[in-house]
C-alpha positions in Angstrom: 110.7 109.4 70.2 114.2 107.1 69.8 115.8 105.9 72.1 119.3 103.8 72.2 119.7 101.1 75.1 123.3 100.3 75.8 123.2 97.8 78.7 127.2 96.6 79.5 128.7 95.6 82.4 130.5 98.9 82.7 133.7 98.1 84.8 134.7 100.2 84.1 133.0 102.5 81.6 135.5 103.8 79.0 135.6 106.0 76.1 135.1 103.3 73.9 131.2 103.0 75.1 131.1 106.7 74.5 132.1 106.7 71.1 130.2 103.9 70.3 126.7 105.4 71.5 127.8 109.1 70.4 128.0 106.9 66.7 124.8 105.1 66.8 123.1 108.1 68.6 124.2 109.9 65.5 124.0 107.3 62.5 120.4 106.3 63.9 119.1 109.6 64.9 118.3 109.0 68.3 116.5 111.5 70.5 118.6 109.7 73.4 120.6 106.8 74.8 120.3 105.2 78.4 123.2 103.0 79.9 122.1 100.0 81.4 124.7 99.1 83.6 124.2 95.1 84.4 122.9 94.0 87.6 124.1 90.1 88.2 125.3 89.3 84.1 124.2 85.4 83.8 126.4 85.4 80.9 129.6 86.2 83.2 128.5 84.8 86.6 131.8 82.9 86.7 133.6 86.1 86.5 134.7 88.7 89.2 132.5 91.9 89.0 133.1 95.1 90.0 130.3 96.5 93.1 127.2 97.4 91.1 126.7 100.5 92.6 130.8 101.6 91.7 129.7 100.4 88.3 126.6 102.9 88.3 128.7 105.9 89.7 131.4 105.7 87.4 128.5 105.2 84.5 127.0 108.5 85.9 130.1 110.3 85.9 131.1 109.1 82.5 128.2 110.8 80.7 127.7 114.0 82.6 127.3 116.9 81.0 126.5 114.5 77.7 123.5 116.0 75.9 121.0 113.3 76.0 122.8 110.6 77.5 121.8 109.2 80.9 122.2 106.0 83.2 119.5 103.9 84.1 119.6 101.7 87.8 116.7 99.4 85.7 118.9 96.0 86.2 120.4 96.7 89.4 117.5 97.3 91.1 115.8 94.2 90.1 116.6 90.6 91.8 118.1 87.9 90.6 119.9 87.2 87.2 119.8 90.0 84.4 118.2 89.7 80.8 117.6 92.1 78.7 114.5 90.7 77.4 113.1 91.7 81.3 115.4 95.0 80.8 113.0 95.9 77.3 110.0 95.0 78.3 110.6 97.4 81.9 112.2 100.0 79.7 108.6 100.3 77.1 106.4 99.8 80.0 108.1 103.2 81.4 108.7 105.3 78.5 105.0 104.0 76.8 104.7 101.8 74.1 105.2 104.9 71.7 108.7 105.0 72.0 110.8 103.1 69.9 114.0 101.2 71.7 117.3 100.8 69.8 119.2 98.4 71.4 122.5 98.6 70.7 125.5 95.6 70.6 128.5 95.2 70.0 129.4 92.7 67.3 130.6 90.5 69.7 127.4 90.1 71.5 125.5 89.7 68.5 127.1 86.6 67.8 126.1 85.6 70.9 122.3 86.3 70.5 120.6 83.2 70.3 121.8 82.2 73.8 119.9 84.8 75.0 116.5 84.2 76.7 113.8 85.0 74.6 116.4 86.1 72.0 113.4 85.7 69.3 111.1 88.3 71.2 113.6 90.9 71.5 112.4 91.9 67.7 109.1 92.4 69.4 110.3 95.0 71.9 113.2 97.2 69.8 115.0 97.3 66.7 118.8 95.6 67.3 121.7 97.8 66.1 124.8 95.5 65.9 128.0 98.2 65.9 131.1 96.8 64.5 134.6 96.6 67.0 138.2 95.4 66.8 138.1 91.8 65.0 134.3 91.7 64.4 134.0 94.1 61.5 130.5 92.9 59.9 127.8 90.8 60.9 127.7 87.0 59.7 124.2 86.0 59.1 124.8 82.6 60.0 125.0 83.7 63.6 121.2 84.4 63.7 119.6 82.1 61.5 119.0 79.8 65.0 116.8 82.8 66.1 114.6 82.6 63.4 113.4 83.6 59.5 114.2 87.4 59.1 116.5 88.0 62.2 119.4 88.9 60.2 117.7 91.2 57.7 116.3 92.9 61.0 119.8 94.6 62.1 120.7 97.4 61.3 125.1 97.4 61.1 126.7 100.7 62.3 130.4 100.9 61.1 131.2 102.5 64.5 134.5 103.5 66.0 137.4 100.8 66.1 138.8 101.9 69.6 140.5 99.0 70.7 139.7 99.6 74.3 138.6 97.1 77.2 137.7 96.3 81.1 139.7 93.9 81.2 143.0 96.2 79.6 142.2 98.4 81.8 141.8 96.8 84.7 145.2 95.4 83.6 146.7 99.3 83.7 145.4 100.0 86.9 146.6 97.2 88.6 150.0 97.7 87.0 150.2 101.7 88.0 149.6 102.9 84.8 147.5 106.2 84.2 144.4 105.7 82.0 144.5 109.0 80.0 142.6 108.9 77.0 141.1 105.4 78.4 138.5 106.7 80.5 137.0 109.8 81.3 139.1 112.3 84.2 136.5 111.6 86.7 135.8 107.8 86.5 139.8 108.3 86.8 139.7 109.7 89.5 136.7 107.8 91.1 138.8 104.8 90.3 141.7 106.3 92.1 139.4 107.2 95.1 137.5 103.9 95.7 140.9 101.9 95.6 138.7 100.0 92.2 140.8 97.4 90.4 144.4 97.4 92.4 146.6 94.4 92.9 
């Protein structure tokens, strides 16, 4: 069995993460893909983040009725700061050692990789699918030769869709009274609208 593993912070999730994983799900034949929103990011722990648990019900919302998406509550449930080396190894020890984990990136994030704890090990544990955005259109090995001999040859690119579409946008629109049609799904909309998310 494949499976993708899209961790994010998710706040909120948009219809550029869905995109994105119905792409890779696609282009990498996956059987599935599991959201992981992010319990405490260490990478944004001087940033302002949305509740975790409004992050997880708007991640549930966006992919219902999805055929073979779901959202996992792996990182939220689990103390302290979240890395997804602890997120992998959880995620194989659950499904069985069988499965084979896609974990999927945007470009962005990939160029961020070696920063990541245990960034080498992560090879171990899943295959890294690096999916190309809005001003990171292919992946520059230089970015992983810190990691290690072979980490670059070990992604697999995915020309995905170039949606320019972001939190922090539309965190923007909501706080200026702006509607998010075609930015996020109805019901994280209206969720959004509901839980007073992201006002002035």
């Amino acid at each position: 069995m494949r499976i993708g593993i899209f961790g994010g912070t998710f706040d909120p999730i948009h219809i550029g993460h869905l995109l994105v994983a119905e792409s890779v799900q696609h282009h990498m034949e996956l059987d599935a893909v599991i959201f992981i929103p992010a319990g405490r990011p260490w990478m944004k722990a001087a940033k302002r983040v949305s509740k975790a648990e409004h992050r997880f019900a708007m991640a549930e919302l966006a992919v219902e009725g999805r055929l073979g998406f779901s959202v996992s509550r792996v990182e939220l449930d689990r103390p302290g700061p979240t890395y997804t080396i602890d997120t992998l190894e959880h995620m194989k020890s659950e499904l069985g050692h069988e499965v084979d984990l896609y974990l999927i990136l945007g470009m962005d994030s990939l160029r961020e990789l070696p920063r990541w704890n245990q960034s080498k090990r992560l090879f171990e544990l899943c295959a890294l699918v690096g999916v190309s955005r809005p001003g990171y259109d292919d992946i520059v090995p230089a970015w992983l030769y810190e990691i290690g001999d072979g980490a670059y040859e070990n992604v697999t690119l995915v020309r995905g869709p170039l949606v320019a579409i972001s939190g922090t946008k539309i965190r923007t629109k909501v706080s200026d009274g702006e509607s998010l049609e075609s930015w996020v799904p109805k019901l994280v909309e209206d969720y959004i609208t509901e839980h007073g998310l992201y006002g002035p």
